[in-house]
C-alpha positions in Angstrom: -61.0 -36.0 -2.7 -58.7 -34.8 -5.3 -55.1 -33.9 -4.1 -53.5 -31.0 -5.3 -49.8 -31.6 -7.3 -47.6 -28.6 -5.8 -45.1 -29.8 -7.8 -46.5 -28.0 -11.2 -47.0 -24.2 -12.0 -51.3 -23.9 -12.1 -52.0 -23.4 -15.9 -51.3 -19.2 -17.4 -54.4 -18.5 -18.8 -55.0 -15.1 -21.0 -58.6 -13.9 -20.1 -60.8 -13.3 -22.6 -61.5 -9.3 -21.4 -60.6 -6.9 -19.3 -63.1 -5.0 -16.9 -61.5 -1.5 -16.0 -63.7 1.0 -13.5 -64.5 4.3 -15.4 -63.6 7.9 -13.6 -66.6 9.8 -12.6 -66.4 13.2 -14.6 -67.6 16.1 -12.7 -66.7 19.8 -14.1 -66.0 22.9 -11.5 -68.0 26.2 -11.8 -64.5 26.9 -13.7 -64.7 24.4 -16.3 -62.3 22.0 -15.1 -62.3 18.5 -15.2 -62.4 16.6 -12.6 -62.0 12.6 -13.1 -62.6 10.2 -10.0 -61.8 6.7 -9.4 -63.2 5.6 -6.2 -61.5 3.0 -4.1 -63.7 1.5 -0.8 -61.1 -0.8 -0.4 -58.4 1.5 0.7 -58.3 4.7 2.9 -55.1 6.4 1.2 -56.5 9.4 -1.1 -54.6 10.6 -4.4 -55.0 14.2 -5.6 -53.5 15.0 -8.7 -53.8 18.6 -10.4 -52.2 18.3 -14.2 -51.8 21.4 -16.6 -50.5 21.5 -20.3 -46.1 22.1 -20.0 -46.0 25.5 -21.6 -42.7 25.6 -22.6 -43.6 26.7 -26.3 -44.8 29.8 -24.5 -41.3 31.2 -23.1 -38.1 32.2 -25.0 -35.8 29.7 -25.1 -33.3 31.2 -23.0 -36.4 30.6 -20.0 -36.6 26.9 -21.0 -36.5 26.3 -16.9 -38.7 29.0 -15.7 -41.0 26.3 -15.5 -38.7 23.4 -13.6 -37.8 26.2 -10.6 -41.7 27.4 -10.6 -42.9 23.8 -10.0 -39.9 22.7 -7.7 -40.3 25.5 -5.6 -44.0 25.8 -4.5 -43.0 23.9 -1.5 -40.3 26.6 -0.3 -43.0 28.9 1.1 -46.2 30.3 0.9 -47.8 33.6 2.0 -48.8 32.1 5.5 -46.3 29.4 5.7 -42.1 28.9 5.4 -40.5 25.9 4.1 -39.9 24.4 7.3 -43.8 24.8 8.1 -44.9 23.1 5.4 -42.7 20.1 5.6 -44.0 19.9 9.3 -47.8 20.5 8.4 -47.4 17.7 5.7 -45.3 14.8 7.4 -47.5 15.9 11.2 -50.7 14.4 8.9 -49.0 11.6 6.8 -49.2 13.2 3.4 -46.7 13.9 0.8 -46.7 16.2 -1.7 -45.3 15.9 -5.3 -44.6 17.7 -8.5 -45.2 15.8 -11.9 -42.9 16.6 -14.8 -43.6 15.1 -18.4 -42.6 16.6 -21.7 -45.9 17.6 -22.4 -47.7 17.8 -18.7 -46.8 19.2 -15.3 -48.5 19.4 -12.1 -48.2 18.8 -8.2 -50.1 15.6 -6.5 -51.1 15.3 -2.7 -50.8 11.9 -1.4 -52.9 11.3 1.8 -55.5 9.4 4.2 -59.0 10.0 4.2 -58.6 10.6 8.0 -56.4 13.7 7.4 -58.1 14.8 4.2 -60.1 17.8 4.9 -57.2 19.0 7.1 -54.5 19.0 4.1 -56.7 19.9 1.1 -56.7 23.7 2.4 -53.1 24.1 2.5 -52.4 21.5 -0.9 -54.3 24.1 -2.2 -52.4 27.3 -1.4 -50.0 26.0 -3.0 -51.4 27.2 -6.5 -52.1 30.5 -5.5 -50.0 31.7 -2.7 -46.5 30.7 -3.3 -43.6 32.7 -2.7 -40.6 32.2 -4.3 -38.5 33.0 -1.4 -34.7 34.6 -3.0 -32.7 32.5 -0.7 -34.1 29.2 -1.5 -33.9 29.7 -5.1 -30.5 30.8 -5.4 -30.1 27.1 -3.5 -32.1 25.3 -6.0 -30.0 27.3 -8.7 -27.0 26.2 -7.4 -28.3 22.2 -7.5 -29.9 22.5 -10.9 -26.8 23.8 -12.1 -24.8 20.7 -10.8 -27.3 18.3 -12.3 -26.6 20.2 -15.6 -22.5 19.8 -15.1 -23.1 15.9 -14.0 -25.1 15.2 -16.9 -22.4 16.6 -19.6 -20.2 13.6 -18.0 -22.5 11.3 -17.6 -22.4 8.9 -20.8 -25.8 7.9 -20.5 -27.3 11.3 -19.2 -25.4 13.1 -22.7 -26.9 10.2 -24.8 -30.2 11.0 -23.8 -30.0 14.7 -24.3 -28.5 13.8 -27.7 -31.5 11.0 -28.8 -34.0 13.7 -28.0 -32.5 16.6 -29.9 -31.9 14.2 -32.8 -35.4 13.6 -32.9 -37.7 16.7 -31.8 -34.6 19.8 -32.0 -34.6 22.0 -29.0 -38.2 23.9 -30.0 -39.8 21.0 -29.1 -40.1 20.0 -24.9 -38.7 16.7 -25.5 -35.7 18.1 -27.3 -34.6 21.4 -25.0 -31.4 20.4 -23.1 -30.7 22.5 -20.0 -28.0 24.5 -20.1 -26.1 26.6 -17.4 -27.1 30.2 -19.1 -30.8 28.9 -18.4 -30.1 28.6 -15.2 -28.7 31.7 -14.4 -31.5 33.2 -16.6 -34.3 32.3 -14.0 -34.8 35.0 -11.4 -37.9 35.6 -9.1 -39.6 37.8 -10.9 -39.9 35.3 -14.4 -41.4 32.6 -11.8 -43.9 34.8 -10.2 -45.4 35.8 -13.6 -45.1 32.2 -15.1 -47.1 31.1 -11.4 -49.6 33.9 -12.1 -50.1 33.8 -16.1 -48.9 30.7 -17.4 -48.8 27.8 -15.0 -52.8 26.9 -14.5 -53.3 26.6 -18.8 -56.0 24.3 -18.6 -55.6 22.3 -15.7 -57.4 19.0 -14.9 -58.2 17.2 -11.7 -57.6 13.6 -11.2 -58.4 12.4 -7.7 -58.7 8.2 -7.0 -59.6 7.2 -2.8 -62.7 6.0 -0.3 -64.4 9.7 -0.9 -68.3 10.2 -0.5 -70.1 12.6 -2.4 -69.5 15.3 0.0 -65.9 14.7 -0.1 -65.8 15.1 -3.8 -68.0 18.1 -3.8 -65.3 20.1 -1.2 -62.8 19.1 -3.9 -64.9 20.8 -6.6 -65.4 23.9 -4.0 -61.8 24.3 -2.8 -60.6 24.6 -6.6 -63.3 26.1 -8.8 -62.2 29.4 -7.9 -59.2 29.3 -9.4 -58.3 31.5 -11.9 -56.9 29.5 -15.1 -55.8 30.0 -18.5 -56.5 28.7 -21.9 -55.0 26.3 -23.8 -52.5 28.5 -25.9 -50.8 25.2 -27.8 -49.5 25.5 -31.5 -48.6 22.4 -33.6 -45.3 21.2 -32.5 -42.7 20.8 -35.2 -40.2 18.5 -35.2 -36.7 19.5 -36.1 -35.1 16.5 -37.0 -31.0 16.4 -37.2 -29.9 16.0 -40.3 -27.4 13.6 -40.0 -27.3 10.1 -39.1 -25.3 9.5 -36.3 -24.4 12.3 -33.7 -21.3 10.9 -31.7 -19.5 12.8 -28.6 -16.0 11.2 -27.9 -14.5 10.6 -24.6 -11.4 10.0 -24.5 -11.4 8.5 -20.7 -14.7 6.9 -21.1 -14.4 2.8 -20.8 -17.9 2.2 -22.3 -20.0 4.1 -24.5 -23.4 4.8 -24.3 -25.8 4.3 -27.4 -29.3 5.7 -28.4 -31.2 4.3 -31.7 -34.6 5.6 -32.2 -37.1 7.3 -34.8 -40.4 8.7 -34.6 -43.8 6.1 -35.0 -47.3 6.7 -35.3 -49.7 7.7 -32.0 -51.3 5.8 -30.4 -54.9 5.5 -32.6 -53.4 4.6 -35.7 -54.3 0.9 -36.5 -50.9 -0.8 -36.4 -49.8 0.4 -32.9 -50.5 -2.4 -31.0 -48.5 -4.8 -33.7 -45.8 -2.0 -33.4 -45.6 -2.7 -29.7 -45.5 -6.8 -30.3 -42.6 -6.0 -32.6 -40.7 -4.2 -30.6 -41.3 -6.6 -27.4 -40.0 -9.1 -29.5 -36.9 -7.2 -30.8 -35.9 -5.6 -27.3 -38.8 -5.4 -24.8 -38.3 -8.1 -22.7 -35.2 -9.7 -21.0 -35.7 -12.5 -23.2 -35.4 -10.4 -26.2 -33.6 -11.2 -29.4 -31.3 -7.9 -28.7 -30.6 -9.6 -25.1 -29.6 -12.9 -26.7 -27.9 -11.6 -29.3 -26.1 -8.8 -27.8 -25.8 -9.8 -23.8 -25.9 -13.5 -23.9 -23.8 -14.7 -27.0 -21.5 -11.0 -27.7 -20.8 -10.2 -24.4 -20.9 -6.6 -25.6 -23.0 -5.6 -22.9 -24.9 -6.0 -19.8 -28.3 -5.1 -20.9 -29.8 -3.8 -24.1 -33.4 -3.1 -24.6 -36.0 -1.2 -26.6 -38.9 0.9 -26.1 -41.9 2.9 -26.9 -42.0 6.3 -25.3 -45.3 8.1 -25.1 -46.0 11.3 -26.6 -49.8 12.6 -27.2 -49.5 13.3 -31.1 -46.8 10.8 -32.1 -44.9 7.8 -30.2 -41.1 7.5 -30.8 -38.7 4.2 -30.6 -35.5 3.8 -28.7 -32.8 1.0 -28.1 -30.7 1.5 -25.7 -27.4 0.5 -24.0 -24.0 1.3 -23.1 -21.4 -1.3 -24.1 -17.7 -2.3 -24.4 -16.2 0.9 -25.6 -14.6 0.6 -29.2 -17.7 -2.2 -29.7 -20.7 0.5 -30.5 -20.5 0.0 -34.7 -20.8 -3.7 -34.4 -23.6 -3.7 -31.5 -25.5 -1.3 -33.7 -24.4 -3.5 -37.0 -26.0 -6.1 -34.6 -29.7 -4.7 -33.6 -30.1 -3.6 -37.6 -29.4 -7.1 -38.3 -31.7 -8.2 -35.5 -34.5 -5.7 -36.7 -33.9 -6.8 -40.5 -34.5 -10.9 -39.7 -37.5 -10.0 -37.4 -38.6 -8.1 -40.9 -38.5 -11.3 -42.9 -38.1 -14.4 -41.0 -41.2 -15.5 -38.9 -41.4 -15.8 -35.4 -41.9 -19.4 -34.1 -44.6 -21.0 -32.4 -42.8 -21.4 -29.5 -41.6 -17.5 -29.5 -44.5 -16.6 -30.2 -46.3 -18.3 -27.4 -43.6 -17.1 -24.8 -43.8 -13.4 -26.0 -47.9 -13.7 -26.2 -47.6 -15.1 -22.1 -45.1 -12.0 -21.2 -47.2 -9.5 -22.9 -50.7 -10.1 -21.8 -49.1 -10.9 -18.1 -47.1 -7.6 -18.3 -51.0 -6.0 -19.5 -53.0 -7.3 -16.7 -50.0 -6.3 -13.9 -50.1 -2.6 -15.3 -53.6 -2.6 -13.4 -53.6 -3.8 -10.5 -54.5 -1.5 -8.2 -56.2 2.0 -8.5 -53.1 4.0 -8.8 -52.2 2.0 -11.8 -55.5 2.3 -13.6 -55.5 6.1 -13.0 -52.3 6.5 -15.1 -53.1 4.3 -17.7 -56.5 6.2 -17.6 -54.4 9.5 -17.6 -52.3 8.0 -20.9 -55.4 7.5 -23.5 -57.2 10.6 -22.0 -54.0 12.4 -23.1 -54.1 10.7 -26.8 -57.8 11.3 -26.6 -58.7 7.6 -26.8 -61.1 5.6 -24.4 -61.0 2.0 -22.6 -61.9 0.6 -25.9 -57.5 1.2 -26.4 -57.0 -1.5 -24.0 -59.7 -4.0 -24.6 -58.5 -3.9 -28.1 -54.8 -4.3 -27.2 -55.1 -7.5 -24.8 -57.5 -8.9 -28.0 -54.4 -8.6 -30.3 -52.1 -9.8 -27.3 -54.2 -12.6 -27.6 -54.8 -13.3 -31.5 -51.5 -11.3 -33.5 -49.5 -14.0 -36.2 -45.8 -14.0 -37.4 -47.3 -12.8 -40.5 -48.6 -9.4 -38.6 -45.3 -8.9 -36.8 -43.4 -9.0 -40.1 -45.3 -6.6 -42.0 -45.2 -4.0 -39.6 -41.7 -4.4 -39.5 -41.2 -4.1 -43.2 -43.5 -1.0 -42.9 -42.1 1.3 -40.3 -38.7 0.3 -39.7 -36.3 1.3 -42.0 -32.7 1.3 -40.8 -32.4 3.9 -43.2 -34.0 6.3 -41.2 -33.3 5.6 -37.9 -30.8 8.3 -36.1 -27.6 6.9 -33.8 -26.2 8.4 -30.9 -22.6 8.0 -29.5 -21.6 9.0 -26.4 -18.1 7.5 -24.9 
């Protein structure tokens, strides 16, 4: 009988693939898509309906005609008040969300498979039959426009508004910064024509529970009769600041908040996956060189890190932190020096193999459950890549060299070109 030491860790081992469950496509009497992960293991059902953000169809002055439209389909319908829909949904166990990206929006229904067919009616009304009830925007007006006054004095908030119109300029979604003349801009009458000509642009349906096949064909019935638009999208151009650094002082500020990024390539060019070892390496993790560096041995901060944000045409990079005010030149001296010897020194074996563990652990967590797999479906469908994305990835979590993180290093990051933000 062989006896078990508790005193030792069992072994990490990196698998040699990944098996991930395909949606089932179907496509509504409409045209839209619906994509379906079904889950026998669990009773809770998921209904998400996603459309293109159509912010590059507005003026700019109704940058948040959008925001009050998709925040406020829940303050009333033609049959049903605020209050009554709050009840309806909480009576059967559901909630009901809206999804915001830069580039999608949408509303999700979370529910049982018990209560299903009793909710789906109503989750539906919500896309045709909202109301925009005068009161209870003037009330989210009011709110929006205290988010907007917060954020102006909110280091980190400002830094982030900053980054992105450093980057993308205010034509571009990820670059429009809210404003309190957009707020008082929106009235009733903007959000009911946005809800009836621009909202539904191409919508998709992504729907993950223990469904049968008549279950998924009431989906397909309850929304193939709606009415929905084109995709009207035009290249998006990026406006990039001219400048360097953009730096907002504040006098009474005790830290400042920093924001180093640049644009990178999307995600099917052949270097991303070495792009997002680098960067792991650099800042991804909390035992990255910026955290030893800058937290550990400077003291300059609490936490630093990097990332890749996700954009359908073209990724971007971003370090961020907020540190010792007066200390922001020599932290940012810091990560370019940081950046420079992960350029030209290689990694060691042991770094390597630490890095190697985190990633592929941090990969095979991101799917551990339906929900999860759904969005990283959701995230190549969007860059118009398959599994095949993934598979690849954990093979070069598995396999990549100090030789492979350097030369991506020395290809796309130039410090150069990479734009600083100073808020504090």
């Amino acid at each position: 009988m062989t006896v078990l030491d508790r005193s030792k860790a069992p072994e990490f081992k990196i698998p040699e693939s990944i098996a991930l469950t395909k949606p089932i496509k179907r496509t509504l009497k409409n045209g839209v898509p619906l994509y379906f992960i079904p889950t026998p293991e669990i009773d809770a059902v998921k209904l998400e309906i996603i459309t293109e953000s159509n912010k590059q169809l507005l003026e700019e002055g109704d940058g948040l005609v959008p925001f009050f439209t998709l925040n406020m389909l829940m303050e009333g319908t033609k049959t049903m008040n605020s209050p009554e829909l709050d009840n309806f949904f909480d009576f059967y166990a559901s909630e009901v969300d809206t999804i915001s990206t830069f580039e999608q929006q949408g509303v999700s229904l979370l529910t049982t498979k018990k209560h299903f067919q009793h909710v789906l009616p109503v989750f539906r009304s919500l896309l045709t039959e909202a109301v925009f009830p005068e009161k209870e925007l003037e009330k989210r007006k009011s709110q929006k426009s205290l988010t907007i006054s917060m954020q102006q004095e909110q280091n980190g908030a400002r830094a982030n508004q900053l980054y992105r119109k450093a980057l993308f300029g205010t034509k571009h979604p990820f670059g429009f910064i809210s404003e309190e003349r957009h707020v008082q801009a929106v009235n009733r009458e903007k959000l009911a024509h946005y809800y009836k000509e621009k909202f539904l642009i191409t919508p998709e349906l992504f729907v993950i529970g223990n469904l049968n096949e008549f279950e998924i064909d009431q989906i397909m019935s309850t929304f193939e009769d709606l009415i929905i638009h084109e995709s009207q999208k035009t290249p998006e151009q990026f406006i990039i600041w001219p400048e360097k650094r953009v730096s907002e002082i504040k006098d009474k500020a005790v830290q400042s908040s920093i924001r180093l990024g640049q644009h990178l390539i999307p995600k099917q060019h052949p270097d991303y996956h070495a792009l997002t070892v680098f960067n792991t390496i650099l800042g991804g993790y909390f035992g990255s060189r910026l955290i030893k560096n800058i937290r550990e041995d400077k003291g300059f901060t609490y936490g630093i890190y990097s990332s890749i944000g996700s954009l359908e045409k073209s990724d971007y990079w971003v370090v961020m932190a907020d540190v010792q005010k007066g200390f922001a030149d020599e932290v940012i001296k810091e990560v370019y020096a940081e950046i420079e010897k992960l350029k030209y020194t290689p990694v060691s074996k042991e770094e390597i193999e630490i890095v190697r563990n985190f990633m592929a652990g941090h990969f095979l967590s991101s799917f551990s459950n339906a929900f999860d797999l759904i969005n990283r479906f959701k995230t190549i469908h969007y860059a118009g890549l398959d599994y095949s994305f993934y598979e690849d990835q954990l093979r070069f979590f598995k396999s990549f060299t100090p030789e492979q993180v350097m030369e991506v290093g020395q290809k796309y990051f130039d410090t150069d070109h990479i734009k600083e933000v100073v808020v504090g």
